[in-house]
Z-matrix of the N, CA and C atoms (Angstrom, degrees):
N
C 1 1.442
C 2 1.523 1 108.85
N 3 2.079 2 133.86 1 137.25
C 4 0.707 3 132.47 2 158.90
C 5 1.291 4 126.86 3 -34.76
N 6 1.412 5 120.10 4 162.50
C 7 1.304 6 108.52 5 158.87
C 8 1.505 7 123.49 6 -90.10
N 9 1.352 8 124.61 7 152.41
C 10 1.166 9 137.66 8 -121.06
C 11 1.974 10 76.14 9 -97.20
N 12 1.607 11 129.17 10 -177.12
C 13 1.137 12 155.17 11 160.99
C 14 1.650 13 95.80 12 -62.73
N 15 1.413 14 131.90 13 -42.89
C 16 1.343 15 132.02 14 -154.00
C 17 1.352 16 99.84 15 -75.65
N 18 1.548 17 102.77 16 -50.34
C 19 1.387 18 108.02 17 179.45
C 20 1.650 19 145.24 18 -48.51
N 21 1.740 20 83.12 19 -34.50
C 22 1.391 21 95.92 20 -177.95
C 23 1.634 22 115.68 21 -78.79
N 24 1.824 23 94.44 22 -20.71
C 25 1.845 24 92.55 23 -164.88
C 26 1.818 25 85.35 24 -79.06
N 27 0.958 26 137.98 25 -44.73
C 28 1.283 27 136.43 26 169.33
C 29 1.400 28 121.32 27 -20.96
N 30 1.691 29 111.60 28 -57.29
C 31 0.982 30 120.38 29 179.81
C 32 1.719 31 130.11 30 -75.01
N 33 1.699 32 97.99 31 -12.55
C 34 1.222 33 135.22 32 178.11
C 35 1.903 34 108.13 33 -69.55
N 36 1.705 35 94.57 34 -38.88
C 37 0.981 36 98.08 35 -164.23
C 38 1.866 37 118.77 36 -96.43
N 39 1.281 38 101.63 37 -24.88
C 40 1.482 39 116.82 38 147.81
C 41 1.311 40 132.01 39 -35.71
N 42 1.376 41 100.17 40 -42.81
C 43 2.095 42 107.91 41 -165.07
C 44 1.302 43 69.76 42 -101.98
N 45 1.009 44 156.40 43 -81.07
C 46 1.663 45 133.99 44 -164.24
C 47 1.192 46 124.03 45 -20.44
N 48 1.427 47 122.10 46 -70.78
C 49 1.270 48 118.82 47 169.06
C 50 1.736 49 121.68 48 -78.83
N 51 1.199 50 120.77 49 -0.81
C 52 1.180 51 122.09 50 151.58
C 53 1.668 52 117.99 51 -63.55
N 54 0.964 53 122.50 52 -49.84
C 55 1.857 54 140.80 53 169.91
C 56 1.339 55 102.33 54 -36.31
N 57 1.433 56 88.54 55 -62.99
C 58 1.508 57 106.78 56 -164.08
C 59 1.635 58 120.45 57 -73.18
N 60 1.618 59 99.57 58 15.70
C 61 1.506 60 114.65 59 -177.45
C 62 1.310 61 119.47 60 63.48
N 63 1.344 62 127.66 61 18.35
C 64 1.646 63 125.29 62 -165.46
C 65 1.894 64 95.41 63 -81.93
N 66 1.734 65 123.28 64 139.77
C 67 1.218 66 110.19 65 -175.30
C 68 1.349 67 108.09 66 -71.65
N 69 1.145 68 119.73 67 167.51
C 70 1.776 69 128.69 68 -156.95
C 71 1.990 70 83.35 69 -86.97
N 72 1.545 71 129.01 70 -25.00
C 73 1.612 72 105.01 71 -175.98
C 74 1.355 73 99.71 72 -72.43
N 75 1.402 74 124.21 73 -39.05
C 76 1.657 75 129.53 74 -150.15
C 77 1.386 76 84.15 75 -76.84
N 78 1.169 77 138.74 76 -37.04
C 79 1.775 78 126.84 77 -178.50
C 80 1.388 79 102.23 78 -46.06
N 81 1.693 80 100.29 79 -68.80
C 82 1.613 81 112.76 80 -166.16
C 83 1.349 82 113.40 81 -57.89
N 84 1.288 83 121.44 82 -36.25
C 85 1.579 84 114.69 83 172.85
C 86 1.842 85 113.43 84 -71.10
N 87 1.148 86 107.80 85 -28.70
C 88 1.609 87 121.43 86 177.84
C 89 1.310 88 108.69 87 -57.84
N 90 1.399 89 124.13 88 -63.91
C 91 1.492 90 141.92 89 -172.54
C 92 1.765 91 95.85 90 -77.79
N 93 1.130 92 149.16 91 -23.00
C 94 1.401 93 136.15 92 -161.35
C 95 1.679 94 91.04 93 -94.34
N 96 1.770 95 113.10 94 -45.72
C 97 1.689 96 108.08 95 172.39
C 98 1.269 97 113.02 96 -61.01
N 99 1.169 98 128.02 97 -31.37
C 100 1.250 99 131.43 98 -167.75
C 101 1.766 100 103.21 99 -78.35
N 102 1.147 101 133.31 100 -53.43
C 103 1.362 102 136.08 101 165.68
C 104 1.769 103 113.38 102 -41.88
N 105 1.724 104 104.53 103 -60.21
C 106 1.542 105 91.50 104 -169.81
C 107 1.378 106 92.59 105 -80.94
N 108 1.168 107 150.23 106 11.29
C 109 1.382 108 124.54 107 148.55
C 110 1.709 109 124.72 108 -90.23
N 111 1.062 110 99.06 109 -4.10
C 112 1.324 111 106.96 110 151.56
C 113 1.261 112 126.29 111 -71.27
N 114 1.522 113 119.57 112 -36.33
C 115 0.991 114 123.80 113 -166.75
C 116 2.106 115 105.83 114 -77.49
N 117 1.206 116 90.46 115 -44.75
C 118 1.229 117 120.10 116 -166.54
C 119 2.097 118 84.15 117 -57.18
N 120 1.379 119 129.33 118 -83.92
C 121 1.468 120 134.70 119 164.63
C 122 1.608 121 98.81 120 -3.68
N 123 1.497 122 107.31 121 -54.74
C 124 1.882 123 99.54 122 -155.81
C 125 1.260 124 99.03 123 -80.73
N 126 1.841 125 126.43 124 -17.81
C 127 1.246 126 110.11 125 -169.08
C 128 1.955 127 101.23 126 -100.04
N 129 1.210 128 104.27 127 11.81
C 130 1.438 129 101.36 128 168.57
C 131 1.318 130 119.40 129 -95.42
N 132 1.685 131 118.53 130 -15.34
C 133 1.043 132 143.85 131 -175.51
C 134 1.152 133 116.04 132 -90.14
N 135 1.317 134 122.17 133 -33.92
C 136 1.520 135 131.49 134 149.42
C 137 1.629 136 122.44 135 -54.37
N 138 1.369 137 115.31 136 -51.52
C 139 0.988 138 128.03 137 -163.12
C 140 1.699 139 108.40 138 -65.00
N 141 1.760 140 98.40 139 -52.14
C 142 1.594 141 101.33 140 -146.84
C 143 2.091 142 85.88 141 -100.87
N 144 1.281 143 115.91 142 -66.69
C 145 1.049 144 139.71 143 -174.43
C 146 1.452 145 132.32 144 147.47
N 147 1.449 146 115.81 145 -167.31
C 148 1.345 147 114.53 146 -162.51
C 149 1.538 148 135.07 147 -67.70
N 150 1.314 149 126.07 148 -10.75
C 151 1.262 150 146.01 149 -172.78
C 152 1.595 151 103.66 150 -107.65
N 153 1.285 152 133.16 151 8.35
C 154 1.363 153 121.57 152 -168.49
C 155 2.101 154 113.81 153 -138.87
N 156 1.507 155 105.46 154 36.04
C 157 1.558 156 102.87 155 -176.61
C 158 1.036 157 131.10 156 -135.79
N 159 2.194 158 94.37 157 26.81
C 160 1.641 159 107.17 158 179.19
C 161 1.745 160 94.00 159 -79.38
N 162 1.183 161 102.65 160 150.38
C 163 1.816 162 123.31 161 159.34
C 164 1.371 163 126.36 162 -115.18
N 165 1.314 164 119.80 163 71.89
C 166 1.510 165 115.19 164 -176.94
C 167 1.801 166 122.92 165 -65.74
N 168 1.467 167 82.84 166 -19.21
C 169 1.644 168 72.46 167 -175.40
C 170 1.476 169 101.25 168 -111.04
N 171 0.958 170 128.24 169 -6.01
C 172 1.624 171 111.71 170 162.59
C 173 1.767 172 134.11 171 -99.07
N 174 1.212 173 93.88 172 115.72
C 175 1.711 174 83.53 173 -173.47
C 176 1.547 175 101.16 174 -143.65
N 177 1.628 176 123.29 175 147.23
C 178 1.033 177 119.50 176 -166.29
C 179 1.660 178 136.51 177 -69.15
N 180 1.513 179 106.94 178 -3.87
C 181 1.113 180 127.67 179 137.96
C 182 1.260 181 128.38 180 -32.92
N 183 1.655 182 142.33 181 -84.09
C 184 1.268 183 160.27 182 -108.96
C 185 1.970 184 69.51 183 -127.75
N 186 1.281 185 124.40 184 -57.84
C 187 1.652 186 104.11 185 -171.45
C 188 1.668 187 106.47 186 -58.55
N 189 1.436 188 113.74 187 -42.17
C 190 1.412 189 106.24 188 -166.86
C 191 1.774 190 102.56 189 -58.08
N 192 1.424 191 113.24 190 -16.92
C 193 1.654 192 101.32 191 -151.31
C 194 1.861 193 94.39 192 -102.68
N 195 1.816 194 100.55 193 -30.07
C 196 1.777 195 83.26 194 165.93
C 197 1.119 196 123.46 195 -72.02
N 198 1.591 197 116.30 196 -32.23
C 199 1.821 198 105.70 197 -174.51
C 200 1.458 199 102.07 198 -74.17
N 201 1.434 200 136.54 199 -35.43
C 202 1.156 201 121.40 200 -142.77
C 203 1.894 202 95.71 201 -120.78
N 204 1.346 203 117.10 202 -1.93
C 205 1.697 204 89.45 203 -168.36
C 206 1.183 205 103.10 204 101.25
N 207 1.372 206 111.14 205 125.05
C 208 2.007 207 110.89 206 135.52
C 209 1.316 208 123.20 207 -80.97
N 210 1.461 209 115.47 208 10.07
C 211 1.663 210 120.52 209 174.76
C 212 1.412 211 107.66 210 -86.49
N 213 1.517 212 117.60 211 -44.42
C 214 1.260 213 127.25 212 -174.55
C 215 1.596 214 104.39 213 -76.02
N 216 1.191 215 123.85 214 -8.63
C 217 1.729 216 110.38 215 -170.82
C 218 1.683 217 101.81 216 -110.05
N 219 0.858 218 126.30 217 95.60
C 220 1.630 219 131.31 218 173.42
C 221 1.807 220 100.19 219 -23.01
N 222 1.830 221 90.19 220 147.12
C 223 2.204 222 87.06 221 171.96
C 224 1.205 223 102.63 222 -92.66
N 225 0.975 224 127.18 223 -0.96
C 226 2.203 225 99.92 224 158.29
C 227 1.411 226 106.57 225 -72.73
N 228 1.374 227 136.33 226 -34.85
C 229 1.559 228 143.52 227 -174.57
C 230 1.505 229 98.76 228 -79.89
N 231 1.539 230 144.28 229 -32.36
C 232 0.990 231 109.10 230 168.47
C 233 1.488 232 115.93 231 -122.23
N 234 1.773 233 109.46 232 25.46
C 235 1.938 234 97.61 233 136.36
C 236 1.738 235 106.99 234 -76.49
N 237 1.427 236 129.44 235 -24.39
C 238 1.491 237 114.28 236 -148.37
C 239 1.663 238 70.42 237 -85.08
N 240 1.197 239 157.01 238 -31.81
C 241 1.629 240 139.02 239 -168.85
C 242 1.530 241 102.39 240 -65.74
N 243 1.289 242 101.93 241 -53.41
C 244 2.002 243 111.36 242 -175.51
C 245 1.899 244 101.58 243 -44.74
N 246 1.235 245 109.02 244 -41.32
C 247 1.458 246 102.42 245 -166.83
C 248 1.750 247 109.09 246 -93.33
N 249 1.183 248 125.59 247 0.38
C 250 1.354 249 137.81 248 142.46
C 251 1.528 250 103.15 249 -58.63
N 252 1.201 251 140.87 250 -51.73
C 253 1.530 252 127.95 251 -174.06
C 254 0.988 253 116.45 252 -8.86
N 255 1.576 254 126.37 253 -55.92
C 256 1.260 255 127.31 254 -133.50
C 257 2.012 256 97.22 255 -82.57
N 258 0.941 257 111.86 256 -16.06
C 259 1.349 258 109.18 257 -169.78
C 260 2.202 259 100.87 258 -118.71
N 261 1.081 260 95.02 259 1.04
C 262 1.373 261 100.62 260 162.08
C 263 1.462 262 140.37 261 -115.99
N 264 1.536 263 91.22 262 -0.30
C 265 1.566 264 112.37 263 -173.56
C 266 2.061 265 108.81 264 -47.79
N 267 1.044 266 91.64 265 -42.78
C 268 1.895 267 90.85 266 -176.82
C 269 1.253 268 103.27 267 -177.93
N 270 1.745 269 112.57 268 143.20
C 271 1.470 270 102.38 269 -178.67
C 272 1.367 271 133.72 270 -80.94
N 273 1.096 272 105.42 271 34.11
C 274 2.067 273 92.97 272 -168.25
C 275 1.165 274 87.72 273 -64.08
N 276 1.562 275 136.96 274 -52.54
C 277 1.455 276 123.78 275 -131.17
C 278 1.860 277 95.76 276 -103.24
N 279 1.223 278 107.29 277 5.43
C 280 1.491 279 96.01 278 167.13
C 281 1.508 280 142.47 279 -51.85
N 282 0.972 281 141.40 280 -168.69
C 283 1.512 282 102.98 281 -154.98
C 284 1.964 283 84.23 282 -144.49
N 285 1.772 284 118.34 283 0.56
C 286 1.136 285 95.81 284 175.73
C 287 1.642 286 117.93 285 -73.68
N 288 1.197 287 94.09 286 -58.86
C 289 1.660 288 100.19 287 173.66
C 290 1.727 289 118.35 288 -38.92
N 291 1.042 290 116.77 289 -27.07
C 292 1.092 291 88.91 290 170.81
C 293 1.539 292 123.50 291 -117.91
N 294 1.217 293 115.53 292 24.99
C 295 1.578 294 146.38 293 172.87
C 296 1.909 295 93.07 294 -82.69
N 297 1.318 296 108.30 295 -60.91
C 298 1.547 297 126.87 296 -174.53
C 299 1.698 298 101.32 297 -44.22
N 300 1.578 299 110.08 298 -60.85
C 301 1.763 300 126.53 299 -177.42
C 302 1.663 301 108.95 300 -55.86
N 303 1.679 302 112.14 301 -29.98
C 304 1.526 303 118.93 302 -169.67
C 305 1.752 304 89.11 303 -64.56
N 306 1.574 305 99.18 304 -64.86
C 307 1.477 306 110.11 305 -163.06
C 308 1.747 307 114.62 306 -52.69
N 309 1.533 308 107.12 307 -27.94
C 310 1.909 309 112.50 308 -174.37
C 311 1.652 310 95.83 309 -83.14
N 312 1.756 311 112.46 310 -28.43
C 313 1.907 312 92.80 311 -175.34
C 314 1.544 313 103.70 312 -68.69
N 315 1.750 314 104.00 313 -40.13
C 316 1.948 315 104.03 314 -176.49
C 317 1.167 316 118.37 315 -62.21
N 318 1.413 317 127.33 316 -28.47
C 319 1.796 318 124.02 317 163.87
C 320 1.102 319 104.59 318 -69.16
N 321 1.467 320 152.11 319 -44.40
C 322 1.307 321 161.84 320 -157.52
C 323 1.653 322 101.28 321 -73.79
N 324 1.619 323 132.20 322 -55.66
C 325 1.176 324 148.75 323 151.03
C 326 1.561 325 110.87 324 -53.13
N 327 1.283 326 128.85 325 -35.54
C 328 1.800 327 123.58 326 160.18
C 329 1.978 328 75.25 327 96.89
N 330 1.060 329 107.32 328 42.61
C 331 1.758 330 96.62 329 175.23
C 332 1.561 331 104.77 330 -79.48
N 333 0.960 332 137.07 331 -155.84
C 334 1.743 333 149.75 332 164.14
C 335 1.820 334 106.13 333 -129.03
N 336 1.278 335 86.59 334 84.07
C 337 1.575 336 91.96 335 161.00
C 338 1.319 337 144.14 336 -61.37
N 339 1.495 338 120.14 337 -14.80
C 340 1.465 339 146.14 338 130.96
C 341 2.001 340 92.83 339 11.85
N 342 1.397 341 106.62 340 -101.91
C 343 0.984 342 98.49 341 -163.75
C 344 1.548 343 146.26 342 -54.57
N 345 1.886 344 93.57 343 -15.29
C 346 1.524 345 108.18 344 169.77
C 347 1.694 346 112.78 345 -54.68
N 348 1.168 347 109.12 346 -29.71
C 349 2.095 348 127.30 347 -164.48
C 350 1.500 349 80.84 348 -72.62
N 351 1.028 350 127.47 349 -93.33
C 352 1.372 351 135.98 350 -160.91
C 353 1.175 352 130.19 351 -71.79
N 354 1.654 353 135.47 352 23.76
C 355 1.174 354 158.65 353 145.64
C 356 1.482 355 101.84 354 -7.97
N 357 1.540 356 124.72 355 122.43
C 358 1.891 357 109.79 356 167.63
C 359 1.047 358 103.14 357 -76.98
């Protein structure tokens, strides 16, 4: 099977901050906060409902720099975090939660979600 659209912006997004000199741990720790707080957004969004899963004050930035220092994070790794902002600023407009609501109306309707997974 090709690789998927997800994959590529991923991979898109790697040589970016690779270019951009960011170290290959500060990526992986960057993108792993950035995921379980995603995850964490969709399961608040599940839980409580639709008006309640912006996060202004957490972003994987400001965690990497309290646990770890801005001494310990090289400045090409934390301009390439600053220029991530734009898609980490707060979650309303994130796209798990409401990826999660697509998939509960198509079980709810008895649709076949099959093809939403494997989209080219």
């Amino acid at each position: 099977m090709g690789s998927s659209r997800f994959d590529r912006w991923a991979i898109l997004l790697g040589v970016f901050l690779y270019k951009g000199g960011m170290a290959l741990w500060t990526a992986g720790f960057y993108f792993l906060i950035y995921y379980l707080l995603a995850l964490s957004i969709t399961r608040i969004r599940a839980e409580v409902g639709p008006p309640t899963h912006e996060m202004f004050v957490i972003r994987p930035r400001q965690f990497l720099i309290s646990v770890l220092g801005s001494r310990r994070i090289s400045s090409p790794s934390l301009t390439m975090m600053s220029l991530y902002y734009t898609f980490n600023r707060g979650g309303r407009a994130h796209p798990m939660p409401h990826t999660l609501e697509g998939f509960k109306l198509s079980n709810t309707a008895k649709m076949c979600s099959v093809p939403f997974l494997f989209w080219p």
